[in-house]
N, C-alpha and C positions, 0 to 999 in steps of 0.2 A: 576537223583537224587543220583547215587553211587556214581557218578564221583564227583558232588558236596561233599559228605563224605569225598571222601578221598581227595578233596583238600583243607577242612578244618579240617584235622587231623584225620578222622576216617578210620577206617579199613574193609575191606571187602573181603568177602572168597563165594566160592561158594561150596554149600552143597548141592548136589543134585538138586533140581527143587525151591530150595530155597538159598536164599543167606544171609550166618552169614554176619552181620553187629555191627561193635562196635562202639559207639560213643565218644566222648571225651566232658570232662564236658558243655563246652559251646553251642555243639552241642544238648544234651539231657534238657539245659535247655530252648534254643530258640525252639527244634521242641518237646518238649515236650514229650520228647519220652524216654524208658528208654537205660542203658549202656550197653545192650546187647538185640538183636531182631534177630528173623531170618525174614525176608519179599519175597514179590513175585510179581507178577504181572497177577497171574493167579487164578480165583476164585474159580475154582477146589482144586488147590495144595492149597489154605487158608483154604478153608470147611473139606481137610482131614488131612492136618498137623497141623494146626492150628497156620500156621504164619498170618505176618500182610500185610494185600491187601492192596500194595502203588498202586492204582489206581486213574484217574481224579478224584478230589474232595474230595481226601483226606486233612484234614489239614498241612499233614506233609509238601508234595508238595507244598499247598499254602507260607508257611510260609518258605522256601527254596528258592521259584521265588522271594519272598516280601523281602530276605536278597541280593538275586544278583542282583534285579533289583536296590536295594539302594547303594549296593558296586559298580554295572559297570562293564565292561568288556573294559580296558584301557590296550592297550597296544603301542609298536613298534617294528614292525618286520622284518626281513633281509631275504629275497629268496635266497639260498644258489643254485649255479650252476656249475659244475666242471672247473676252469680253462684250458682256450682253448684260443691259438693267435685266433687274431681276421682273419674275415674271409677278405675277399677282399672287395677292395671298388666296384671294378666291381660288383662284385654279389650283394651288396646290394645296387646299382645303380640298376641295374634290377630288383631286387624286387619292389622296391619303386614307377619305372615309370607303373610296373603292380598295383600296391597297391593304387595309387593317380593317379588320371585324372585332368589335370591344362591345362583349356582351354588358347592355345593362347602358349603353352609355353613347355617345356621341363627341365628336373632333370637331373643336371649335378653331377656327384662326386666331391669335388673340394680337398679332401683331405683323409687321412687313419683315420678309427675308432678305437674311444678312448674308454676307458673303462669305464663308470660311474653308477651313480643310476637312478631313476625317483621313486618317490613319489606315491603312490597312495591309495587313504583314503578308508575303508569300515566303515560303519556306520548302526549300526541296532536299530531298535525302536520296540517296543511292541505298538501296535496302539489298544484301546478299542473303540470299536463302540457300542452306545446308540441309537435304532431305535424305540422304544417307552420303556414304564414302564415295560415290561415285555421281550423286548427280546434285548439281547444283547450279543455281540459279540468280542472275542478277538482276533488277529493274527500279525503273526510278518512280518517287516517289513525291507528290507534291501538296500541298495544304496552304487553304488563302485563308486568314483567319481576321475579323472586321476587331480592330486593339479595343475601340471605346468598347463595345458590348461581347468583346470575348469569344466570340459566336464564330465555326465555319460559317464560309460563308457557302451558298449554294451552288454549283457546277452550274446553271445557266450566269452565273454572276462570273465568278473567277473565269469563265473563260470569254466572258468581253473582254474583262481584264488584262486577260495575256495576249487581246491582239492590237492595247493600245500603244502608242509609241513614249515613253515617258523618257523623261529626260531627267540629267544627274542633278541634284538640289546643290546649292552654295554655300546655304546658311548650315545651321543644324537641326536637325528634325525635334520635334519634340519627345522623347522617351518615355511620356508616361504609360501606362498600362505593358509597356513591351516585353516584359519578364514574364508575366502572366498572360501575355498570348503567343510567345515563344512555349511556353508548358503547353499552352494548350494545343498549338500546332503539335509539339512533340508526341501528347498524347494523340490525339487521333491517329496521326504517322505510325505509330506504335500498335496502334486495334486493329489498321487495317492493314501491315506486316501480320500482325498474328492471323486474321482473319484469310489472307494471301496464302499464308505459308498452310494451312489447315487444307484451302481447294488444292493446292499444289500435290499436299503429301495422301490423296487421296488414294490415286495407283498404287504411290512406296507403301503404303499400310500392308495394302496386299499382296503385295512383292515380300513384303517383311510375314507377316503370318506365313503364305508360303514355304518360304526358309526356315522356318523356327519350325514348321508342320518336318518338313524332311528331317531336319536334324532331329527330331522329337523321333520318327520311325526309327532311324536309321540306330540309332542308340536303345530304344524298347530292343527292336531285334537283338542286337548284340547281346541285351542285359536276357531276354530270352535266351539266345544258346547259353550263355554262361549256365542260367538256372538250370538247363536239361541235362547239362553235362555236371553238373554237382550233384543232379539226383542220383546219378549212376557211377559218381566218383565212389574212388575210396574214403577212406577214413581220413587217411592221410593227406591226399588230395583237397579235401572240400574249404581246409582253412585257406589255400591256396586260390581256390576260385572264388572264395570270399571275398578275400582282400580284392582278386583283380575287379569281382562285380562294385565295390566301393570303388576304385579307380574309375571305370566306367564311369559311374555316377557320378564321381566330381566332374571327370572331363565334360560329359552330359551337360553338368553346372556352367560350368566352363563355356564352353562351345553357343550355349543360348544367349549369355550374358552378351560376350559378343557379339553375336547377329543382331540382338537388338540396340547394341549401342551402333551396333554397323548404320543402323538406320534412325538414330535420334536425331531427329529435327530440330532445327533450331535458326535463326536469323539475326544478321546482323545489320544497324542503322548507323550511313553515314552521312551526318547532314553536312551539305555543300553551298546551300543558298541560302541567301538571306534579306528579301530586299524589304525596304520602307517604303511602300504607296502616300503620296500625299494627293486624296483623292482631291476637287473642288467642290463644294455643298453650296446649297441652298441653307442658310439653316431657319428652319421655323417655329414660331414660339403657338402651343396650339393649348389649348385646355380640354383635357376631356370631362364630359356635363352627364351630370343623372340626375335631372331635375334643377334644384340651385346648388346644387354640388359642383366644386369645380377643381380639376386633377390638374397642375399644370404639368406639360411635357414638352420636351425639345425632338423634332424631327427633321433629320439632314436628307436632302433634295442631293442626288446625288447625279449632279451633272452630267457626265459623259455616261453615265448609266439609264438615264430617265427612269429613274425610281428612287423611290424614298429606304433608304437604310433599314433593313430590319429591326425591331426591337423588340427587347429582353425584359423582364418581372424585375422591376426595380428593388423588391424584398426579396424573390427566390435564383435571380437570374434565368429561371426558367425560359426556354425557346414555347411560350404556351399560349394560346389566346389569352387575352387580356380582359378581365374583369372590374367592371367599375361598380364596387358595393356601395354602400350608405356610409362605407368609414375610410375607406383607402381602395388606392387604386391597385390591384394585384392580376395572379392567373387564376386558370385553371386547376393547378398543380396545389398553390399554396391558400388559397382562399377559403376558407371549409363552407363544405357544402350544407343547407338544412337539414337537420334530420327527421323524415318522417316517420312519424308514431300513427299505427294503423290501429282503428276503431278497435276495439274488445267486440268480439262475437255475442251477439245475444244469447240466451240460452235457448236450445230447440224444447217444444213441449214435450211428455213423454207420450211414447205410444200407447196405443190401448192395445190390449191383450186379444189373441182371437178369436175366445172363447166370446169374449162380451161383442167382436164385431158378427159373429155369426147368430148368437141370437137377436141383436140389429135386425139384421136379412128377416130372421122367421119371422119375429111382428111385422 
């Protein structure tokens, strides 16, 4: 929340176990706060100094997330790395045939690394989860997605990522591929909301079955005394306690329909971040060989990372080892595999009958 202050013009000092904050008029009239406070976050230092406890649930907090979440967090950014000739292509041949396994085939260097960028999107979402009327749930959500090949990228990757210092670009980044790995961030964001919101609603299932179990009794009984008392009703009576056991039974209707919408699950995404990585590469031009076969490919040396860029089935996009056949360079996934055709059984002789092995024996 400071940090918010002062990137919308306020000022802030620390004062002991308390921190002077001054706001500037726009700030005092969206959080409602006045043009000078001292605040805390500890309920001790509030009870004897008598600042103000910015604590969970404060409105100030609300109404601070509810201005950044509508502003966003848009940016483009440059990974600064000290300038160094490049390294050799030998050595980053050697990296690479330890880094990737290409059944069938071998990574040749084919040329010296160049110097370039590679693209990589992070995107963060606020995801609200709804597991009945009374409990619900907030937490954030985040996805690094590499634009050239589409691809998450891996949690030991993205989270170097988030502890380098990048700084804001000048020019303009280049946009290509960023639609389709904005979808693609969206999509995963999306699987693992659902996949969230499922371990979440584990307990509610049974909190919910539960309740639907009681109101399921509690309405049998009723519709049982009805039915004992219509056996022994009159004549006259029995349309009477018909009608009311058909009441029962809507209400019944009634009454479950609700419990389980009491407890429909469901969640809401909302994305707030959006930054442009412009990573620094190595980029190398290598061929992969199966014999005089020769595949060419582009791999980015990714600098502040010291590794080489993941790569994807230039035909299926597949995330899948990489196969080098006699015709194209593919995966796993989309290459078809040989089919073997298993030998025809010979035919067994027939048996000889008993009768013929036992007179055998007597001669």
């Amino acid at each position: 929340w400071l940090r918010y202050v002062e990137a919308s013009g306020g000022l802030t000092e620390s004062s002991g176990d308390t921190m002077l904050v001054m706001l500037p008029p726009t700030l005092q009239t969206t959080l409602e706060l006045p043009e000078e406070l001292r605040v805390t976050a500890d309920p001790d230092v509030a009870r004897e100094d008598g600042a103000t406890l910015l604590s969970a649930g404060h409105p100030a907090l609300g109404r601070s997330a509810d201005e950044v979440l509508a502003v966003g967090d848009v940016a483009a950014l440059a990974v600064e790395v000290a300038a160094t000739p490049p390294p050799p292509a030998e050595h980053l041949q050697a990296i690479a045939r330890d880094q990737f396994t290409i059944d069938h085939g071998r990574i040749d260097a084919t040329g010296a690394p160049t110097r370039s960028v590679r693209a990589m999107l992070r995107v963060g979402a606020l995801v609200d989860y709804t597991l009945s009327s009374d409990d619900h749930y907030q937490e954030c959500a985040e996805c690094w997605v590499d634009v050239q090949s589409q691809r998450q990228l891996p949690t030991r990757v993205s989270t170097k990522l988030v502890t380098l210092l990048p700084v804001q670009t000048d020019g303009s980044p280049s946009l290509t591929g960023l639609t389709a790995a904005i979808t693609r961030a969206d999509q995963v964001i999306e699987k693992c909301a659902q996949r969230r919101r499922s371990e979440l609603g584990d307990d509610i299932h049974k909190v919910r079955d539960a309740e639907v179990e009681r109101v399921e009794a509690y309405y049998h009984d009723a519709l049982g005394t009805i039915e004992r008392r219509r056996a022994h009703a009159p004549a006259d009576r029995r349309e009477l306690l018909a009608a009311r056991a058909d009441s029962v039974r809507s209400e019944r209707a009634r009454r479950i329909a609700e419990t389980r919408e009491k407890y429909q699950a469901s969640h809401l995404v909302r994305p707030y971040r959006l930054h442009l990585y412009e990573v620094p590469v190595w980029r190398l031009p290598v061929d992969v060989r199966r014999g005089d076969r020769r595949y060419p490919l582009t791999l980015d040396w990714l600098i502040p990372l010291s590794r080489f860029a993941d790569i994807v089935c230039a035909h299926c996009g597949a995330d899948e080892r990489l196969v080098a056949t006699k015709t194209r360079l593919g995966c796993t996934r989309c290459v078809p595999r040989p089919t073997v055709r298993l030998a025809p059984e010979l035919p067994r002789p027939p048996a000889k009958p008993a009768a013929a092995k036992q007179r055998c024996r007597r001669n």
